[in-house]
MARVO-926024 format. One line per 10 residues: their letters; for each residue x, y, z of C-alpha. Coordinates in steps of 0.25 Angstrom, whole numbers, plus 5000, padded with zeros to 4 digits. Layout:
REM residues N
A	X,Y,Z ~ ...
//
This chain:
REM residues 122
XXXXXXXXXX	4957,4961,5089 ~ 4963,4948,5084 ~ 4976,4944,5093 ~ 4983,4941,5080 ~ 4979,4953,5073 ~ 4983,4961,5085 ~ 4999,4954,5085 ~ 4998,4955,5071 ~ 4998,4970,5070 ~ 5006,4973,5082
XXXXXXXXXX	5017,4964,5074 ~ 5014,4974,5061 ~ 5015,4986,5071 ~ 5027,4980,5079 ~ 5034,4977,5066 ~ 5030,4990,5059 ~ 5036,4998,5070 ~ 5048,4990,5070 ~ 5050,4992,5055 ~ 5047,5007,5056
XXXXXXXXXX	5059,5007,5069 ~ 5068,5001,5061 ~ 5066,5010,5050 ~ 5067,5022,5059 ~ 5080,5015,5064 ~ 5086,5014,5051 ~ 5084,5026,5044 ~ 5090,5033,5060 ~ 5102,5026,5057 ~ 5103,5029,5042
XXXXXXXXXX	5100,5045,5048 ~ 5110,5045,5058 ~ 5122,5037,5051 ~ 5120,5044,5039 ~ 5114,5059,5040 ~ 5121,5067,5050 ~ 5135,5063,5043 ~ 5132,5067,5031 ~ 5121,5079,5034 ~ 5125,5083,5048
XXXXXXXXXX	5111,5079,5052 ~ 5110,5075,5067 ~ 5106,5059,5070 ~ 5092,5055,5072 ~ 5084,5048,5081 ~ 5074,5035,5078 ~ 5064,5043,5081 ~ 5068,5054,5071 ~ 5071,5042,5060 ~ 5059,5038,5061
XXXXXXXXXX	5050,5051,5059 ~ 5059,5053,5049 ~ 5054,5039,5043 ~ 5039,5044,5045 ~ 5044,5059,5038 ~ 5049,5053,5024 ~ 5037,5043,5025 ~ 5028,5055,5023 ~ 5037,5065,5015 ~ 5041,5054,5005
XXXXXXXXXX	5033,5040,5006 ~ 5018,5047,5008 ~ 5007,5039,5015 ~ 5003,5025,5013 ~ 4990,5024,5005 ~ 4994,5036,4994 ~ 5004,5028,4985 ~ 4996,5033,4973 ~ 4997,5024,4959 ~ 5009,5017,4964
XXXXXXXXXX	5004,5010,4976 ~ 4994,4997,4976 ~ 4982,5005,4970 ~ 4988,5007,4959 ~ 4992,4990,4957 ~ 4976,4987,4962 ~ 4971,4998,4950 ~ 4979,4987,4940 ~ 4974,4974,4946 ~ 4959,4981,4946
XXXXXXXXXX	4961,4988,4932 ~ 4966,4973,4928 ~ 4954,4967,4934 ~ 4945,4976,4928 ~ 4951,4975,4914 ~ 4949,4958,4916 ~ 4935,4959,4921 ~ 4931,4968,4909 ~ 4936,4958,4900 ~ 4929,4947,4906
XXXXXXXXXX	4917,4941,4901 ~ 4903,4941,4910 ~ 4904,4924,4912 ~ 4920,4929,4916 ~ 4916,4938,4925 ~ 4906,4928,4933 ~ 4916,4919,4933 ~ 4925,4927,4940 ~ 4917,4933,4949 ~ 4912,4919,4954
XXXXXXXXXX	4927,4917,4957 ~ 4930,4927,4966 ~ 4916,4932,4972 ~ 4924,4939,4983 ~ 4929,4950,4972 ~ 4922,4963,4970 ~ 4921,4965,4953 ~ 4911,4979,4955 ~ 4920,4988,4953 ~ 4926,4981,4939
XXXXXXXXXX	4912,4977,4934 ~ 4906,4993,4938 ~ 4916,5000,4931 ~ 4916,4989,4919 ~ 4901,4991,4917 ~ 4903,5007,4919 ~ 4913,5005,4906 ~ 4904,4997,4898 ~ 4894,5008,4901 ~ 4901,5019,4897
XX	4908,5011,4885 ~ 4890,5009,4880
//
């Protein structure tokens, strides 16, 4: 492995532990200076903050991956609806054109289900 990749993400780990502690840290003293007052709870450990950080992570936030319409698929699905609607409405020499100048993209899928609709719409 790369030296520089290896530094790198133990700095991302470093920091994300640091970040997740700090966290933990808060929501202990926001427990123990506010609860037990005004519940009669008892006070809590950094420990037990901390699971309780990971509990409403899964009992309210969910996992990530599962954002369903409201995360980045649903802003990718616009850009590619976008860019289907422009390919459609370009002219074969437009087409060329634009292919020659950005060879590294993929236009299958856009041209696929373009020619799949003509052929439905004969």
């Amino acid at each position: 492995m790369n030296n520089y990749r290896m530094r790198r993400g133990l700095k991302f780990t470093g920091v994300l532990l640091a970040g997740g502690l700090i966290a933990g840290l808060i929501v202990m003293l926001l427990w123990n200076a506010l609860l037990p007052s005004i519940l009669g709870v008892t006070t809590i450990s950094l420990i037990q903050a901390l699971g309780l950080l990971i509990l409403s992570r899964i009992l309210f936030g969910g996992f990530p991956g599962r954002r369903g319409s409201h995360g980045g698929h649903s802003r990718h699905r616009h850009w590619r609806e976008k860019m289907k609607e422009k390919w459609h409405n370009m002219s074969e020499e437009e087409r060329e054109a634009f292919k020659e100048r950005y060879p590294w993209k993929k236009f299958a899928s856009w041209k696929e289900e373009g020619e799949e609709q003509a052929a439905k719409a004969d």
